[in-house]
MARRO-339572 format. One record per residue (C-alpha): y, x, z; residue number from 1; residue in one letter. Coordinates in pm, whole numbers, plus 50000, padded with zeros to 5 digits. Layout:
> Y,X,Z,NUM,a
...
! end
This chain:
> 63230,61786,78981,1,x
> 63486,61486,79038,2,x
> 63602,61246,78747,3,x
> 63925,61401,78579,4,x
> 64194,61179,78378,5,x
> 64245,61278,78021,6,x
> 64570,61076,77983,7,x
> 64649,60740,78181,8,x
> 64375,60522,78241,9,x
> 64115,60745,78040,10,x
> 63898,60959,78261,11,x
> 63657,61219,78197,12,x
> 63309,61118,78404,13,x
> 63012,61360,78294,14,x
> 62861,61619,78490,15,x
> 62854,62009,78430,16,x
> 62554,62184,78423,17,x
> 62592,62528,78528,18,x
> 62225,62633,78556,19,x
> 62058,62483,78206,20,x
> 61935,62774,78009,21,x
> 61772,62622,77740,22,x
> 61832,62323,77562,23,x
> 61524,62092,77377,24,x
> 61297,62402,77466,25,x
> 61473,62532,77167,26,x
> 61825,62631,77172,27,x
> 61967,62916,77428,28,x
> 62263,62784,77678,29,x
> 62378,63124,77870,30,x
> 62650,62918,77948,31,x
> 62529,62610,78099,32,x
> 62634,62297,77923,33,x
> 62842,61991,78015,34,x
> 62717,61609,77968,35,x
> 63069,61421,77883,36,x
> 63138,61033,78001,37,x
> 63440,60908,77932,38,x
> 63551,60615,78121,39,x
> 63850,60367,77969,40,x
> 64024,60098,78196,41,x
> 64162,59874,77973,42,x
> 64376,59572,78072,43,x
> 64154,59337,77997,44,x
> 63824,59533,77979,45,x
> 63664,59846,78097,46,x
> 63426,60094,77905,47,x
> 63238,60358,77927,48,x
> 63134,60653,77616,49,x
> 62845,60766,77637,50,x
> 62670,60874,77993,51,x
> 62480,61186,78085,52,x
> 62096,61368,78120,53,x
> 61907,61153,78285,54,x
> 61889,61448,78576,55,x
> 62246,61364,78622,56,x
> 62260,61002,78659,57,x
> 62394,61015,79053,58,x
> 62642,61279,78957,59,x
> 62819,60998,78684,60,x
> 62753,60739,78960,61,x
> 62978,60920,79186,62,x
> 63256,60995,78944,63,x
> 63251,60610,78894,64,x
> 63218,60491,79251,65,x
> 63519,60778,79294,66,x
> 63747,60552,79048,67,x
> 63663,60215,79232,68,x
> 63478,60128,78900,69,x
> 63298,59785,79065,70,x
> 63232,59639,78676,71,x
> 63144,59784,78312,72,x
> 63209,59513,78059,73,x
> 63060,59784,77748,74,x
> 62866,60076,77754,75,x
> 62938,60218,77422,76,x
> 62656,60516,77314,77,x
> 62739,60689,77011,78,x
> 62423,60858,76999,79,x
> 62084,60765,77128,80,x
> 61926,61082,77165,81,x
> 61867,61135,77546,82,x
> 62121,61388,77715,83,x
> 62379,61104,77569,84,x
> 62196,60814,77665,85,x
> 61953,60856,77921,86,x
> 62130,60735,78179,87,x
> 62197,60351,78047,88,x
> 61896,60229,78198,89,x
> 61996,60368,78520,90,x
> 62326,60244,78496,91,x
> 62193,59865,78352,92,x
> 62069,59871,78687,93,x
> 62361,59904,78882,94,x
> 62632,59722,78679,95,x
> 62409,59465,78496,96,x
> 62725,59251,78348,97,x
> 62705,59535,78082,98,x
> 62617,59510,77760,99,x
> 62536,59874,77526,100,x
> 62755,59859,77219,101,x
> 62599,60032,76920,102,x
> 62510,60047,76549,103,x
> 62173,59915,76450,104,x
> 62019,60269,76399,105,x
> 62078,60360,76774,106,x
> 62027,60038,76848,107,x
> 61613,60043,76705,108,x
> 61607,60376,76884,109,x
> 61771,60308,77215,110,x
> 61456,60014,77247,111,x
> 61207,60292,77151,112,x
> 61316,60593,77355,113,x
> 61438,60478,77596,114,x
> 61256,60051,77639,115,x
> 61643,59877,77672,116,x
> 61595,59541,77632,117,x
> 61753,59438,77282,118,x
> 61908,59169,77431,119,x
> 62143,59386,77636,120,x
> 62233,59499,77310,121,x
> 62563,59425,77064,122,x
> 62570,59596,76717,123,x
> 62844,59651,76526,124,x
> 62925,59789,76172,125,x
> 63091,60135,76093,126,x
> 63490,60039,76118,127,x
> 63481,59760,76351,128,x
> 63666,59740,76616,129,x
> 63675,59617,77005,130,x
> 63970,59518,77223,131,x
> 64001,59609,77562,132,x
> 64354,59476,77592,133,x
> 64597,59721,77589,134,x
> 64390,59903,77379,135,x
> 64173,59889,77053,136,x
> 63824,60099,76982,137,x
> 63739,60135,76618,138,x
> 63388,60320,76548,139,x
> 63329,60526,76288,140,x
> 62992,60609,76199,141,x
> 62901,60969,76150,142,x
> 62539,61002,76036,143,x
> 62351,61306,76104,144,x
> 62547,61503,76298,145,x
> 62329,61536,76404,146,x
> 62055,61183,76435,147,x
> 62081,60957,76126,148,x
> 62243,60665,76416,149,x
> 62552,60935,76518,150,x
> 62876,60768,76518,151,x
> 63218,60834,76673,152,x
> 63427,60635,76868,153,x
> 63782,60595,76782,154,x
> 64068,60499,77066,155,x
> 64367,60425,76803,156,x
> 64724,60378,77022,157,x
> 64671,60719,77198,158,x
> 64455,60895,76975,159,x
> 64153,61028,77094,160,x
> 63878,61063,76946,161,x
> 63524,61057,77083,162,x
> 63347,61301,76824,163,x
> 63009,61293,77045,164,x
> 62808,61598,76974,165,x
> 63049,61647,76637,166,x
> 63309,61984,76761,167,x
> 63118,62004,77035,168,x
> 62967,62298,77233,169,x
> 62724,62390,77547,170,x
> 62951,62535,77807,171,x
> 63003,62428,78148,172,x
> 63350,62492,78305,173,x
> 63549,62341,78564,174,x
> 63831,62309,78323,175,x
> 63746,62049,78105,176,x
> 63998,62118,77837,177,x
> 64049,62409,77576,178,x
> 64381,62489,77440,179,x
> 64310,62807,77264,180,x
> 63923,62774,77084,181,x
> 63944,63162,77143,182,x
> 63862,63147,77471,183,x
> 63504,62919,77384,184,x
> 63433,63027,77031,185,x
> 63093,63200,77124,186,x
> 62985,62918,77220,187,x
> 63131,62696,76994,188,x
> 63025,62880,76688,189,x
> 62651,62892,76819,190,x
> 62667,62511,76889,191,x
> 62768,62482,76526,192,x
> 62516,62749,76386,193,x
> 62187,62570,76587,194,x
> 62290,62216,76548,195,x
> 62520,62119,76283,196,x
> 62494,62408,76034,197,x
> 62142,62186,75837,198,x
> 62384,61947,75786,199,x
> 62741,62098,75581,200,x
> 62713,61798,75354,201,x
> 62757,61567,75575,202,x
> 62972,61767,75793,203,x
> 63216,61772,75503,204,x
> 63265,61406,75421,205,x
> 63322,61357,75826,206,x
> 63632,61597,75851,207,x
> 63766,61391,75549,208,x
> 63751,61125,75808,209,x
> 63975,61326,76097,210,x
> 64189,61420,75818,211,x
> 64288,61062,75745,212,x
> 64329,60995,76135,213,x
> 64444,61321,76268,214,x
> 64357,61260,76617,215,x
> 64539,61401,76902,216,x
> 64280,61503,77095,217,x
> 63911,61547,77017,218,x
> 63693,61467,77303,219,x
> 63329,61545,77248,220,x
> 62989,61510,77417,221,x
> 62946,61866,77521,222,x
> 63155,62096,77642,223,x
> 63541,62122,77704,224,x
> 63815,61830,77513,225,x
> 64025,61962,77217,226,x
> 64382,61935,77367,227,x
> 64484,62118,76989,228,x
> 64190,61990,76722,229,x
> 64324,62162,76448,230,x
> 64152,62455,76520,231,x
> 63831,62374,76554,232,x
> 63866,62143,76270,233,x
> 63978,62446,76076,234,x
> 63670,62662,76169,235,x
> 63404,62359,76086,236,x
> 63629,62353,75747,237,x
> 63530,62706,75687,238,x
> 63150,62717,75832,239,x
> 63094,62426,75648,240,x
> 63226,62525,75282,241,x
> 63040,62738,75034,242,x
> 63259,63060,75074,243,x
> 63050,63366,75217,244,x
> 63175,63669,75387,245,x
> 63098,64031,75294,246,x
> 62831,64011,75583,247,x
> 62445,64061,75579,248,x
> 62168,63969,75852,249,x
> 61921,64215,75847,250,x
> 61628,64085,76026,251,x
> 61313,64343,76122,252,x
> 61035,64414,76301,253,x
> 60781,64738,76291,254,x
> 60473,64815,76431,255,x
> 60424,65197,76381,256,x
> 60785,65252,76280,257,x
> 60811,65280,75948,258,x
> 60968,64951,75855,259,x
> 61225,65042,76120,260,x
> 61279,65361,75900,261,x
> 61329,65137,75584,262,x
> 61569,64960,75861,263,x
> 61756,65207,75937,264,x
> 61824,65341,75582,265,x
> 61926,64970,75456,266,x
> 62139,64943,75725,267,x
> 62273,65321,75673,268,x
> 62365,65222,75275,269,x
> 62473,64883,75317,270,x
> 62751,64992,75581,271,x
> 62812,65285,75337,272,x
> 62894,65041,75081,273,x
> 63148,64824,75274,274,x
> 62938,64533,75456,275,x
> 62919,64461,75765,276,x
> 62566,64421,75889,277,x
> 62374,64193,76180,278,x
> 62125,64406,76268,279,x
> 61828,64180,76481,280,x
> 61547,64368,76615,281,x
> 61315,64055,76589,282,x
> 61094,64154,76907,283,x
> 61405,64171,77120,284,x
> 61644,63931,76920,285,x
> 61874,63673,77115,286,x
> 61755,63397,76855,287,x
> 62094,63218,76938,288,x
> 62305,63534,76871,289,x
> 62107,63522,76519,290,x
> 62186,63163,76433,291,x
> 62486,63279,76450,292,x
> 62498,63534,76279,293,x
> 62405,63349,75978,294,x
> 62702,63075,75988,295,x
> 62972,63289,75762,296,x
> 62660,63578,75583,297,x
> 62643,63629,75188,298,x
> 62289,63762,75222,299,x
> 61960,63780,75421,300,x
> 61759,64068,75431,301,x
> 61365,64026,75587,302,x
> 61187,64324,75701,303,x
> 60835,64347,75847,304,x
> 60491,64519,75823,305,x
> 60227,64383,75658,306,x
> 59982,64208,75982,307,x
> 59606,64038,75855,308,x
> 59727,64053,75443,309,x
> 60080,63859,75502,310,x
> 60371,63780,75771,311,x
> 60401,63960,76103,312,x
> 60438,63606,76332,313,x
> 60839,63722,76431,314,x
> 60920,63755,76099,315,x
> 60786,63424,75982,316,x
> 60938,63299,76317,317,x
> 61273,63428,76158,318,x
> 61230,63282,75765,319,x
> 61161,62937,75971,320,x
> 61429,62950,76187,321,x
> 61635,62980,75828,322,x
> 61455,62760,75652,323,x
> 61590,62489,75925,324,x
> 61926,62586,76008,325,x
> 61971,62603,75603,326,x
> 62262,62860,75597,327,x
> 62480,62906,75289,328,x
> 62392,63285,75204,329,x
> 62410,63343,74837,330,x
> 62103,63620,74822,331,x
> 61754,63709,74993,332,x
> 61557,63974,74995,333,x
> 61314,64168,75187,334,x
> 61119,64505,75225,335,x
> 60866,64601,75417,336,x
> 60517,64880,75440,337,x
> 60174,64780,75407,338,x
> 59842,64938,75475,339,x
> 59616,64823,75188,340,x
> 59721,64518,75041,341,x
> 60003,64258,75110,342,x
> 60140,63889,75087,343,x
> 60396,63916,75260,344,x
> 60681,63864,75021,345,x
> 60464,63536,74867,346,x
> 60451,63371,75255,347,x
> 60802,63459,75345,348,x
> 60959,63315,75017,349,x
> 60690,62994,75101,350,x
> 60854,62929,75442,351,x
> 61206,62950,75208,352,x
> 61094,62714,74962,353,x
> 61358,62499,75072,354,x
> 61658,62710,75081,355,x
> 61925,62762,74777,356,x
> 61978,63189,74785,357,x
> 61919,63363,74466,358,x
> 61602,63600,74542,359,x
> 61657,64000,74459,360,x
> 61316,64160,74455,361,x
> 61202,64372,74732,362,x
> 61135,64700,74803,363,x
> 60797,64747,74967,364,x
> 60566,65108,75028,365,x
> 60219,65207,75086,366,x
> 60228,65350,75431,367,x
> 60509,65584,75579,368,x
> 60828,65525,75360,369,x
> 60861,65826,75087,370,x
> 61171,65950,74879,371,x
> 61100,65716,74598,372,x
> 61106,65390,74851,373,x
> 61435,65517,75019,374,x
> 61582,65536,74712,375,x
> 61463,65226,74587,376,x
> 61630,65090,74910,377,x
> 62000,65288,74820,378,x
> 61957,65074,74453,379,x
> 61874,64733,74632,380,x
> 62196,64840,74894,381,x
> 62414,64874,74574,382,x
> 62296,64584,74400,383,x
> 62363,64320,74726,384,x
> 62724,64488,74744,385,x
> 62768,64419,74369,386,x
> 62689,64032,74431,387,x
> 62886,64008,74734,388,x
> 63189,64182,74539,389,x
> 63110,63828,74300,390,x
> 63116,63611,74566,391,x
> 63510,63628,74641,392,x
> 63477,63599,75021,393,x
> 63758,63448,75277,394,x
> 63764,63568,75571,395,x
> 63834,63300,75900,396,x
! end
C-alpha cells in the first residue's frame, strides 16, 4: 500500500498486513495488523518514527523511494521490540547518513536484538527535544506500555502524537484513519485486553500525560490514526480504572459432562440474578475473545473436572492466561466434580497467587452433580450478585 500524508509534510509509510493471524505465537489477529512509519520532512531535517516487521522492509522502502526520500538525517524508534524496529538495520544500509535516536533502555536493547552498532546511536532523556526546522519533536517516555524502553514521540506545532503501541490496535485497512472508534473497537479493545491490560498503573500516569498535551491526533504503531483521540482516550480511562461492571467470565471445561451441568446451572442463576455472563467453553474458546472479556468483569468463575488429582491443562491454561493479563475483577471462584480426590482448587488459586480478587469458596461434588451441589451453586450465584451490587459499577 502507497505512503499516505497525515497533514502537510507528515506521511504515513508502514505496511498493512492483511494475512498475519497470529501475533508473537501468542495473540490472535483475525484482522491482520498494520506496521506504522511515519515519515516528517522538516525544513531543515527529515525523520522517520519508527519502521516496520522486518518481512516488510521493501514495502517501507517503496513508500520512501515513492516520496523522493534520497536522505534520513534521524531514525527515531520509540520502541525496540522487533515489528517496530526490525527494519533499522535494513534501512542503515540504504541511507547510512542516519543516525537511530533513542532513550538508553532501547538503546542497550536495539545493540542486543537487533547488533546496531552503538555508535549509530544518539540518546536522549524523557522531555528533550529535536529540531527539524520548521518543526520541534519532544519525547516523552512511556515505560511499559508495553517494554520498560517505550516512549512516545511528541510533534508540538501541529499536534500529533506518536503513541507507538500506546491506543493502538491490530487491524489492517486501507483507510488509515478512524473517526468513529465504533467502527474498530473489537479490535481495539482486544489490543488493550492482551497487551496493555498487565499494565493499568502505568497506563494511568501516561493519559495524565495526553491530558496535559491534548493532542490532535494520536498516531500509533498499529493500526488506524486517531483523527478524534478523545475517545479512545476515554475508553483506556475506563479499562484502566478500578470500576467493574455487573459482568462475570465463566470459564469451563468437562470431560463426562457434569461440570458442564454445574455450567449450565451457574450460568442459569447468575443471569437470573441480573449479570451478564461470558460464557467460554475452554476446549473451543477464541482465547482473544476471552481476554476480552475480562477488560470491564467484576468476577471470574473457573470450572473444570478433576484430571491426575488437580487442574485439567485448559483450565490451568485459562488461570495463567489471568494471572498475566492481571484483570481488575473484584472476586474468584470456582467449582468443579471429582472422581476420588482433588487439588484442583489449591493449583488453580497457585497459578493466581499473583492476582488481587477476593476468593469466595467453591462449590465442588463427588461425581454427577446432585440437588445439594445445585443448590450450593444457586447460594454461590446469590452471593457474587450481592458483591457486585457493592461494587457500584459504571457502565462505558
Amino acid at each position: 500500500m502507497n505512503s499516505k500524508e497525515i497533514i502537510e509534510n507528515v506521511f504515513w509509510v508502514g505496511a498493512q498486513d492483511f494475512k498475519r493471524r497470529l501475533f508473537d505465537s501468542l495473540v490472535p489477529t483475525p484482522d491482520g495488523t498494520s506496521y506504522n512509519a511515519y515519515l516528517i520532512k522538516g525544513s531543515q531535517k527529515t525523520v522517520l518514527i519508527d519502521t516496520v516487521d522486518p518481512t516488510m522492509s521493501e514495502v517501507l522502502l517503496q513508500n520512501l523511494v515513492s516520496l523522493n526520500i534520497t536522505k534520513i538525517d534521524f531514525i527515531i524508534s520509540n520502541h525496540a521490540e522487533q515489528d517496530h524496529s526490525g527494519s533499522i538495520p535494513f534501512l542503515l544500509r540504504q541511507y547510512p547518513e542516519a543516525k537511530v535516536v533513542t532513550n538508553e533502555k532501547c538503546k542497550d536493547q536495539l545493540t542486543h536484538l537487533l547488533n546496531i552498532n552503538p555508535e549509530k546511536i544518539i540518546t536522549i532523556k524523557d522531555n528533550e527535544t529535536l529540531d527539524l526546522g520548521n518543526f520541534t519533536l519532544r519525547f516523552i517516555f512511556a515505560p511499559w506500555v508495553h517494554w520498560p524502553e517505550t516512549m512516545f514521540t511528541y510533534l508540538q506545532e501541529p499536534n500529533i502524537l506518536f503513541s507507538c503501541d500506546f491506543l493502538g490496535s491490530h487491524f489492517a485497512s486501507t483507510d488509515i484513519f478512524s473517526k468513529d472508534l465504533d467502527e474498530i473497537l473489537p479490535q481495539f479493545k482486544l489490543y488493550y485486553a492482551e497487551i496493555m491490560m498487565p499494565y493499568r498503573a502505568q497506563i494511568k500516569s501516561h493519559l495524565q500525560k495526553l491530558d496535559t498535551i491534548k493532542p490532535a491526533i494520536i498516531a500509533p504503531s498499529h493500526g488506524p490514526i486517531h483523527l478524534l483521540p478523545s475517545r479512545p482516550i476515554s475508553a483506556y480511562k475506563q479499562w484502566a480504572s478500578d470500576n467493574v461492571k455487573n459482568e462475570t467470565v465463566l470459564m469451563y471445561v468437562s470431560m463426562h459432562g457434569s461440570t458442564e451441568k454445574m455450567a449450565n446451572h451457574l450460568l442459569s442463576e447468575l443471569t437470573r440474578q441480573g449479570i451478564k455472563v461470558h460464557l467460554f467453553e475452554l476446549s473451543s474458546t477464541d482465547i482473544g475473545k476471552l481476554a476480552s472479556a475480562l477488560v470491564d468483569a467484576g468476577s471470574l468463575i473457573f470450572g473444570g473436572p478433576t484430571v491426575v488429582n488437580g487442574l485439567h491443562p485448559l483450565l490451568a491454561y485459562a488461570a495463567y492466561l489471568v494471572s498475566m493479563l492481571k484483570p481488575k475483577a473484584r472476586l474468584i471462584t470456582m467449582f468443579g466434580s471429582y472422581g476420588w480426590a482433588q487439588k484442583m482448587q489449591e493449583q488453580l488459586l497457585n497459578i493466581l497467587s499473583s492476582t488481587k480478587a477476593e476468593v469466595i469458596p467453591g462449590v465442588f461434588c463427588k461425581g454427577c452433580p446432585n440437588n445439594e451441589s445445585m443448590q450450593a451453586l444457586s447460594n454461590l450465584a446469590t452471593e457474587i450478585s450481592h458483591r457486585h451490587k457493592s461494587f457500584g459499577q459504571e457502565s462505558f
